[in-house]
C-alpha positions as CSV (number, residue, x, y, z in Angstrom):
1,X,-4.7,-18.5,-9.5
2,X,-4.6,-14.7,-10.7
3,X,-6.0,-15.2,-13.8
4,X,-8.4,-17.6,-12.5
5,X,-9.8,-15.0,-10.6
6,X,-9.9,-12.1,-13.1
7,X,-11.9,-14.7,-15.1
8,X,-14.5,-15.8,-11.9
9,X,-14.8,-11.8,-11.5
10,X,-16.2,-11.1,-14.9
11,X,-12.6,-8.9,-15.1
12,X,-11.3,-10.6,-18.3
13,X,-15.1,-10.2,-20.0
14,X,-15.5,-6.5,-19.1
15,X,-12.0,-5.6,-20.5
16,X,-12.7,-7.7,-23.3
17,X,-15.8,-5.5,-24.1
18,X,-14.5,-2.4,-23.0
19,X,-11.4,-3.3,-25.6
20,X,-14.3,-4.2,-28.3
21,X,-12.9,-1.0,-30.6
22,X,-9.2,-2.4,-30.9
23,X,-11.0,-5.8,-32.1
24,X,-9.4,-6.5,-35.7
25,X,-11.3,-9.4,-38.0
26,X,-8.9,-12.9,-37.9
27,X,-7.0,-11.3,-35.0
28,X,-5.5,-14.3,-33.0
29,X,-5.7,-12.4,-29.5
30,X,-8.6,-10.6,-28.1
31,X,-7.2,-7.3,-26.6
32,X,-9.3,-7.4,-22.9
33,X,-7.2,-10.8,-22.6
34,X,-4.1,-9.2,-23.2
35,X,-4.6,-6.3,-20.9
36,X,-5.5,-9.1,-18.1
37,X,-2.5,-11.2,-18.9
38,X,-0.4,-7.9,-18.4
39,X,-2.0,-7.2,-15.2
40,X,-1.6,-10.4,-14.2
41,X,2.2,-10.5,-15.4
42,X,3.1,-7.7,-13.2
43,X,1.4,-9.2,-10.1
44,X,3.5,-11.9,-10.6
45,X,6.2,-10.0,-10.6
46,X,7.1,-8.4,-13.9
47,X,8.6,-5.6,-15.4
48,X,8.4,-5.1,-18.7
49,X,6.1,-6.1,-21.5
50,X,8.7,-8.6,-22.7
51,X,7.9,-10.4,-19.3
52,X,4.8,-11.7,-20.7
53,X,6.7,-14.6,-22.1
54,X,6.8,-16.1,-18.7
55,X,3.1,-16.5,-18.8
56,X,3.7,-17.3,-23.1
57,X,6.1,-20.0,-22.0
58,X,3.8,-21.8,-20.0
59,X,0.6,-22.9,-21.9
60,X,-0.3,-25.4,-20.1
61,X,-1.5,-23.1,-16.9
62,X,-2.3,-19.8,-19.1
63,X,-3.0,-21.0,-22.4
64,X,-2.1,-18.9,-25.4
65,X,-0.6,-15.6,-24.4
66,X,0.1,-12.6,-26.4
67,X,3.3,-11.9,-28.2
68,X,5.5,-8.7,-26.9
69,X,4.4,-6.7,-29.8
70,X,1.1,-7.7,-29.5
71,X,1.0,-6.1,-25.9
72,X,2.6,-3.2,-27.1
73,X,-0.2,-2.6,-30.0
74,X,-2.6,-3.1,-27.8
75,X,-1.8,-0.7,-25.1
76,X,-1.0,1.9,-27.9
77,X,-4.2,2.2,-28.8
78,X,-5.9,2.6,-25.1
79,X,-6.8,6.4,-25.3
80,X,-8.9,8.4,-23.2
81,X,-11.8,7.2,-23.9
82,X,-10.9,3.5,-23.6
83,X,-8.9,4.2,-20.5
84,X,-12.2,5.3,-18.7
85,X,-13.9,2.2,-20.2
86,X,-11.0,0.2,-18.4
87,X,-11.9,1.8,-15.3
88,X,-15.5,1.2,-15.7
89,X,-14.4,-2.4,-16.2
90,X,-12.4,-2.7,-13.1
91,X,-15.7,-1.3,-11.3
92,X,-18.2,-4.1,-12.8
93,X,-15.5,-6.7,-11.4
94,X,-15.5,-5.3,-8.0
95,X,-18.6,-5.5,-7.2
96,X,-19.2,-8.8,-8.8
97,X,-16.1,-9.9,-6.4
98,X,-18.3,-8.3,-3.7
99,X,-21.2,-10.0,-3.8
100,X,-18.6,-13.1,-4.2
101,X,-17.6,-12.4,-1.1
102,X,-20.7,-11.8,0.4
103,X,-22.4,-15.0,-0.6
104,X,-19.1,-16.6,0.4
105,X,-19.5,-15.4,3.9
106,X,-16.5,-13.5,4.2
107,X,-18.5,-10.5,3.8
108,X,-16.0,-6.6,4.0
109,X,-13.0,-6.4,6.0
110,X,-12.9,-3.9,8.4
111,X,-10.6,-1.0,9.0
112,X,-8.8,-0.9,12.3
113,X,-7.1,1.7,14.0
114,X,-6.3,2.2,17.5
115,X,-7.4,-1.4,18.8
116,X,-10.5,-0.5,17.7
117,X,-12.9,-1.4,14.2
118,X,-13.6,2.1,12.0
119,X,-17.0,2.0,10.3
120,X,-18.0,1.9,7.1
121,X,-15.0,2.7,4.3
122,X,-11.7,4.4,4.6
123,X,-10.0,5.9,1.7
124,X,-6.3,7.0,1.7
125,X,-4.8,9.0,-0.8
126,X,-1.6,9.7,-1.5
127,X,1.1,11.1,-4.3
128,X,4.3,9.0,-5.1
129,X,7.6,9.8,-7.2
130,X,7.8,7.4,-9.8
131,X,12.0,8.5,-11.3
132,X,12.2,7.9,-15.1
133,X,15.5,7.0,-16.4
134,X,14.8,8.5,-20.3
135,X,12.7,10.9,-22.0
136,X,9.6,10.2,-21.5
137,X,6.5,12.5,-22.5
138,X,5.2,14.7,-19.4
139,X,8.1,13.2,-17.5
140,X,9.3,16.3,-15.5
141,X,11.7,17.8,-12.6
142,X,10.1,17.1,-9.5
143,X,10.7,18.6,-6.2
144,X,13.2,16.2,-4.6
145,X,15.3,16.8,-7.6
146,X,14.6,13.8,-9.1
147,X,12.7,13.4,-13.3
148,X,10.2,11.3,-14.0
149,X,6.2,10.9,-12.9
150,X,4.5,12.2,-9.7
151,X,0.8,9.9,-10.1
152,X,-1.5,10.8,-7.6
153,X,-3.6,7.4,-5.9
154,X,-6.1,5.7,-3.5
155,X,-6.2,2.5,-1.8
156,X,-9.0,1.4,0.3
157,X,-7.5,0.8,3.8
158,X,-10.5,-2.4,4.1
159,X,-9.1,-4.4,1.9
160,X,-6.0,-3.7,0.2
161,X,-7.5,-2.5,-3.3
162,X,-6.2,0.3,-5.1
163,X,-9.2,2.2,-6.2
164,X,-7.9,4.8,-8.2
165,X,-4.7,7.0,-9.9
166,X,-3.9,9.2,-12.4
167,X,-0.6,10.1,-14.0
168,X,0.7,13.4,-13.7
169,X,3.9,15.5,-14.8
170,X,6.9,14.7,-12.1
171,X,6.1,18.9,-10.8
172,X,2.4,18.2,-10.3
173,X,1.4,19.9,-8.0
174,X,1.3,18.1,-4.4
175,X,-1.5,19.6,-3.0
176,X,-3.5,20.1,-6.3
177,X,-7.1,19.9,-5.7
178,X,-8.5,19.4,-8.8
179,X,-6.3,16.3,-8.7
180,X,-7.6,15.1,-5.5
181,X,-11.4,15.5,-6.0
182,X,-10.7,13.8,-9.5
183,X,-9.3,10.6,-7.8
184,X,-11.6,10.7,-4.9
185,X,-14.7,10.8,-7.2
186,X,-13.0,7.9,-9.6
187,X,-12.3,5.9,-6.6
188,X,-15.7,6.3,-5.4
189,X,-17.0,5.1,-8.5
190,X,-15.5,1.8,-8.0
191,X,-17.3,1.3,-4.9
192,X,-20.5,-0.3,-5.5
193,X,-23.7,1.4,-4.9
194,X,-25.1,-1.0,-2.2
195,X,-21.9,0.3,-0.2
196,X,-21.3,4.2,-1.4
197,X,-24.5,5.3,-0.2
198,X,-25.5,4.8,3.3
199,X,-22.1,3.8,4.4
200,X,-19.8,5.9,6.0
201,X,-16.9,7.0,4.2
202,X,-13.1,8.5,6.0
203,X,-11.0,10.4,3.4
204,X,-7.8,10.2,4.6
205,X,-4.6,11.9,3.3
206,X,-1.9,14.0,4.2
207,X,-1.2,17.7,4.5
208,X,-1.4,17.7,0.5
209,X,-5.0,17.1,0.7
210,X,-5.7,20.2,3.1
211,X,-7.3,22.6,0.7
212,X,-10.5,24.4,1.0
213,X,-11.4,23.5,-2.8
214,X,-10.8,19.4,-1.5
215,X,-12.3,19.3,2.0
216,X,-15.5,21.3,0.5
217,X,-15.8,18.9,-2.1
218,X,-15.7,15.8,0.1
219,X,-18.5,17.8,2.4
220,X,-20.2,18.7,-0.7
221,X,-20.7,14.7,-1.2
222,X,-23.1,14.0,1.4
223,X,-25.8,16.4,-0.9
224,X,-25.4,13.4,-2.7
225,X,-26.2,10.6,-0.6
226,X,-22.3,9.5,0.2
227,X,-21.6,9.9,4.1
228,X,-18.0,11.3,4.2
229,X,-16.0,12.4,6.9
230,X,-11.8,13.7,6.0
231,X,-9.0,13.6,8.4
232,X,-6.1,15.6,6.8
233,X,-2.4,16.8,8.0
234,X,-3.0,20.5,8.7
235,X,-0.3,22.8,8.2
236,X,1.6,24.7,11.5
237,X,0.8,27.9,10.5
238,X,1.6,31.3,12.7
239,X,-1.7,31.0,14.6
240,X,-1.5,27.3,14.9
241,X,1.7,27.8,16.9
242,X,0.4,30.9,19.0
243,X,-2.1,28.7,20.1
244,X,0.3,25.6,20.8
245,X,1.7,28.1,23.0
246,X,-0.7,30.0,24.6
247,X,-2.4,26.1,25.3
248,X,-2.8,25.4,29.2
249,X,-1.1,22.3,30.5
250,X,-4.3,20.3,31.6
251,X,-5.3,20.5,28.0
252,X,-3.3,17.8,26.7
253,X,-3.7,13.6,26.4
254,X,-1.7,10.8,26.8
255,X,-2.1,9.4,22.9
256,X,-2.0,5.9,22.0
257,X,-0.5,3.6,19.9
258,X,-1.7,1.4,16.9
259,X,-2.9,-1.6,19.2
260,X,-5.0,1.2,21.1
261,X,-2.4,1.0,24.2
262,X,-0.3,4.0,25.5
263,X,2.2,5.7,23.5
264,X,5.3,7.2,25.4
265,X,5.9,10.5,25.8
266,X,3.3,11.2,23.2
267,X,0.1,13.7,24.2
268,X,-2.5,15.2,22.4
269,X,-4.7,18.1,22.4
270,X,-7.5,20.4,20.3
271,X,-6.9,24.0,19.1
272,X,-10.1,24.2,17.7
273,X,-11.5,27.0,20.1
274,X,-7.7,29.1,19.8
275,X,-8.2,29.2,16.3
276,X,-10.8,31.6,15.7
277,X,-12.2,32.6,12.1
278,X,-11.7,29.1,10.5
279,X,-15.2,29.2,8.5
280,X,-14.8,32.5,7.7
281,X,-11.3,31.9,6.1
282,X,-13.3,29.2,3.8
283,X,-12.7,26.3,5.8
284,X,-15.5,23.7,6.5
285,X,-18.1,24.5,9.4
286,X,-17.6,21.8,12.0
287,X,-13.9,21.8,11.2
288,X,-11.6,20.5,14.5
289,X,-8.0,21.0,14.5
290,X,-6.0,18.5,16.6
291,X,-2.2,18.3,17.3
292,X,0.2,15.3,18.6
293,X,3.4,16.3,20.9
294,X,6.2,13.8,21.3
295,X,9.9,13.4,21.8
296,X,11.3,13.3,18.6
297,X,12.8,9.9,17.2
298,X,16.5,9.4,15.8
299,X,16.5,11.3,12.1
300,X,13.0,12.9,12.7
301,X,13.1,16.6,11.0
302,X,12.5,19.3,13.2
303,X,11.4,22.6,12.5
304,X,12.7,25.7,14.2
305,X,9.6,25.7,16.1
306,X,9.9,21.9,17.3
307,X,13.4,22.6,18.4
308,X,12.9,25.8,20.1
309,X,10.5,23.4,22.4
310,X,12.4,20.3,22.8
311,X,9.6,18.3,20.8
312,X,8.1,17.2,17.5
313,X,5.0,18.9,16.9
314,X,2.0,17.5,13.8
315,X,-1.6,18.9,13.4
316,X,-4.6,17.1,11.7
317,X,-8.0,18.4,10.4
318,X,-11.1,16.4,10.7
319,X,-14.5,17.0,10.6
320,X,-15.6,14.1,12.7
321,X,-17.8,15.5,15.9
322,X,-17.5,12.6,18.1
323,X,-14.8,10.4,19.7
324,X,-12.1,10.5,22.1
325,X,-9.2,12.9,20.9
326,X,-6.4,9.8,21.2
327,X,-9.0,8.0,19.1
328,X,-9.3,10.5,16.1
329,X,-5.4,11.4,16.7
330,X,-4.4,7.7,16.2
331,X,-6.8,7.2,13.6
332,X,-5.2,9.6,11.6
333,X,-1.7,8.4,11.8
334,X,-2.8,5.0,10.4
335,X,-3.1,7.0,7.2
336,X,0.8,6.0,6.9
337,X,-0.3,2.2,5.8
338,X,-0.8,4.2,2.3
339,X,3.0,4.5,2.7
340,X,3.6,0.5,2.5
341,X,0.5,-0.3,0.0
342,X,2.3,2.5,-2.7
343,X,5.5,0.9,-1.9
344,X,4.0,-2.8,-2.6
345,X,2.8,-1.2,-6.2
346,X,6.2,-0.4,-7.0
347,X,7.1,-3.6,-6.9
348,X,3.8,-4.6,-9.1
349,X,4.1,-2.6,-12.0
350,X,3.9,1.0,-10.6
351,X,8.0,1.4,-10.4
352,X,8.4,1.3,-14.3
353,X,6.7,3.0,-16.8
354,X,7.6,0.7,-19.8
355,X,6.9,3.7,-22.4
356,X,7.7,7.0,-24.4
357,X,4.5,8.0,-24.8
358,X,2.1,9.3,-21.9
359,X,-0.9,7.3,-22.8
360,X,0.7,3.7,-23.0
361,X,2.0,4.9,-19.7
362,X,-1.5,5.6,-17.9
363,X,-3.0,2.4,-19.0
364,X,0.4,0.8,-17.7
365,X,-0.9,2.8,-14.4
366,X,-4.4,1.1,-14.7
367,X,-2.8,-1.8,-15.1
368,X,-0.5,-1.8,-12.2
369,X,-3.6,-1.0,-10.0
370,X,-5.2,-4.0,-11.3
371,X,-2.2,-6.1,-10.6
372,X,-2.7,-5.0,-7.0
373,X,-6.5,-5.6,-7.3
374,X,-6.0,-9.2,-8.3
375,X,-3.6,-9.4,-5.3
376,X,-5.9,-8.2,-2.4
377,X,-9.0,-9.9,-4.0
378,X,-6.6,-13.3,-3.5
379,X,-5.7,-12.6,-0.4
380,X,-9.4,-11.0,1.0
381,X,-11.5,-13.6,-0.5
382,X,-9.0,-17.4,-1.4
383,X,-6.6,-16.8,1.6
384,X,-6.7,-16.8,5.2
385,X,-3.4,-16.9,8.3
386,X,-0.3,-15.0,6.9
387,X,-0.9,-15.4,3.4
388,X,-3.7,-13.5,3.6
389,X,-2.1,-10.3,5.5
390,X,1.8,-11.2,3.9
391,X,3.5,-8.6,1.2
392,X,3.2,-9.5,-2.5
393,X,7.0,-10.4,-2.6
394,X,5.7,-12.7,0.0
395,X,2.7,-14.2,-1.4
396,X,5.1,-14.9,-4.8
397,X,7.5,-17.1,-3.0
398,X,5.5,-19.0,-1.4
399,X,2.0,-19.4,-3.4
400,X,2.8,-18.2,-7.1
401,X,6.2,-19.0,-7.8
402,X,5.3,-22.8,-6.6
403,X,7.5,-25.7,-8.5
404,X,5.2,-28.1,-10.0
405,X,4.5,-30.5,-12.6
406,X,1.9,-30.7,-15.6
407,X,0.7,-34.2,-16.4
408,X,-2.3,-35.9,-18.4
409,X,-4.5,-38.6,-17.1
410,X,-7.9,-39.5,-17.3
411,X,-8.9,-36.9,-20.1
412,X,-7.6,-33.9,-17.8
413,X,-4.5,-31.8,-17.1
414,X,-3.1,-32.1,-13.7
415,X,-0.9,-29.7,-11.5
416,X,1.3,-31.5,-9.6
417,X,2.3,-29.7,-6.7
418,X,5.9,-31.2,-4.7
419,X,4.5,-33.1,-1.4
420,X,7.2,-31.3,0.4
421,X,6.0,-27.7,-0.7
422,X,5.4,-25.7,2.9
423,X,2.1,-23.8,1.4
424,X,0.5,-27.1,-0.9
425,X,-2.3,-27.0,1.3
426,X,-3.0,-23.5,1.2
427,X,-2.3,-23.3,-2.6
428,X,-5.1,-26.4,-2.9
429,X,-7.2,-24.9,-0.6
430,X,-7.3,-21.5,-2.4
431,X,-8.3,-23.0,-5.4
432,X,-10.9,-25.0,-4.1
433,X,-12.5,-21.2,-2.7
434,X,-12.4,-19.8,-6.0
435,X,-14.0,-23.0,-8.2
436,X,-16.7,-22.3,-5.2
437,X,-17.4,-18.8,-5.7
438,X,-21.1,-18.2,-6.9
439,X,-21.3,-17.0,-10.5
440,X,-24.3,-15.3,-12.2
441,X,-26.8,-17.7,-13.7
442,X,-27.3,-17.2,-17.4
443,X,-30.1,-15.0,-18.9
């Protein structure tokens, strides 16, 4: 169903052109295939390169399928320059999906937060530790004490996708900027253009992304026609905790939960007007500072300032002028669903970097975020009920790991899927949405 799907999106053709250079006369294997049964591989569940002989061993459904070296030469000569054409690629398919989708009826999830629908887009970014168990090149000491990769990402909270990453030294910085606008603008470059301008855009991430350099670049966006709003963790500073003090009972809100209902013993509040000289310190105009109070939970960490008051105490930045403060406050904390999608990747390719060498390692990286592409397009646009919301261990146990039989009859190849299978119907059905999804005439 996978690689279906990378074929109805145009993905397999726009790797295949944007792989054109690594093309060699008589070669049995074109390299944009390759790269697609890789991604595919890992959303099915794979490791290492030498797991594409599950695909290899089955014909029948994937037809030929590169050797292990093969994949290996193939990746070793993605470099820069092909790794953005890779990315380019991965935007062409999206927006084909897109207008798939579209014409399909399904049309773009929404976000959700608070009981409520968010408008327009929501970005989340977020870093990860990726440990490496060898020498690897870049691989370095990170902060936890662990060695390996520290690649920063972004998923869009919509759907699923994983928009864009980039693979940095294990002590990268956390709160890098330059690393931050870099992904934002790649991931806003998959977005296509009918929905980056005009549409209102959330850049969610945590207190990493709370630099000047980073929230003035994501302002500095609307100059060009891209309507973006941030919501970042803001850090308890001095003055932040003067006015937390200094802040008059009747100031503070009962806050809310996910399903927009009341959360215990959980209150918010604004500091905006206590904090004086925010603009002139180089934050944005229009900047609001908000902070949640609530009885800490077993194994919470507590600063000296949250236990010196008997509570847990977090602060957000946003730049969003309207709304109820529960509202914003709750919006932000869905920014932890980041938390679960990076944790998903792991388990798709983003766990293992397969290589020595930094570059095979990036394109491993784009590849892992394809892997997780193919799996929310399949589940946004072929599946609906608890397939369509269910974690891709999930989805592989019941949908892609299916027992079945290939048979011939009447000039064609048949799947024959056991009558007993739970999720036949569902598998059938899925395929049935994808052979209907609208394709581009010819030229």
């Amino acid at each position: 169903m996978l690689a279906d799907l990378a074929d109805a999106t145009g993905l397999t053709a726009e790797f295949s052109e944007a792989l054109a250079p690594l093309r060699q006369r008589r070669a049995g294997h074109d390299p944009g295939r390759v790269l697609v049964d890789v991604a595919v591989m890992l959303a099915d569940g794979g490791e290492a390169i030498s797991d594409l002989a599950v695909l290899r061993d089955q014909p029948g459904l994937f037809g030929p399928v590169a050797s292990t070296a093969t994949g290996w030469r193939v990746l070793n000569g993605v470099d820069d320059s092909l790794l953005a054409s890779l990315r380019r690629a991965r935007a062409v398919a999206r927006d084909r999906l897109w207008l798939q989708r579209e014409d399909s009826g399904a049309g773009l999830p929404a976000a959700r937060a608070a009981g409520r629908v968010l408008p327009g887009l929501v970005f989340d970014l977020d870093a990860s530790l990726i440990d490496a168990h060898s020498e690897k090149e870049s691989a370095a000491a990170n902060f936890k004490g662990g060695f390996g990769y520290h690649p920063l990402l972004c998923w869009l909270d919509n759907t699923g996708e994983a928009l864009a990453g980039r693979l940095r030294p294990g002590n990268a910085g956390a709160n890098t900027a330059t690393d931050h606008i870099a992904v934002l603008d790649d991931a806003l470059a998959q977005i296509p253009d009918a929905h980056r301008h005009g549409t209102p855009v959330l850049v969610r991430t945590d207190g990493a992304g709370c630099s000047k350099d980073f929230l003035s670049h994501v302002r500095s966006l609307r100059e060009h026609g891209v309507r973006t709003e941030f919501s970042v963790g803001f850090t308890m500073t001095e003055a932040v905790k003067t006015a937390i003090d200094v802040l008059p009972g009747w100031a503070w809100t009962p806050a809310i939960e996910a399903d927009g209902t009341l959360r215990e013993h959980a209150e918010v509040a604004e500091l905006t007007g206590l904090l004086t000289g925010l603009t002139d310190a180089g934050w944005p105009e229009q900047m609001r500072v908000i902070v949640r109070r609530e009885h800490p939970h077993p194994g919470a960490q507590l600063s000296l300032f949250d236990q010196d008051h008997g509570l847990r105490y977090q602060c957000f930045a946003t730049d969003t002028q309207r709304g109820q403060l529960a509202h914003l406050e709750a919006r932000h904390r869905a920014h932890a669903r980041v938390e679960d999608r990076i944790r998903c990747a792991k388990d798709t390719g983003l766990g293992r970097f397969p290589s020595r060498v930094f570059a095979i390692n990036a394109a491993w990286l784009e590849l892992a975020l394809t892997a997780a592409d193919l799996i929310a397009w399949a589940q946004t646009t072929l599946l609906t009920g608890d397939l369509a919301r269910c974690e891709p261990k999930t989805l592989r146990y019941r949908l892609l790991h299916i027992a079945a039989r290939l048979t011939h009859g009447q000039r064609k190849l048949f799947v024959r899927i056991a009558e007993h299978w739970p999720w036949r119907t569902e598998l059938a059905t899925a395929f049935a949405r994808l052979a209907a999804l609208p394709q581009p005439q010819p030229t």
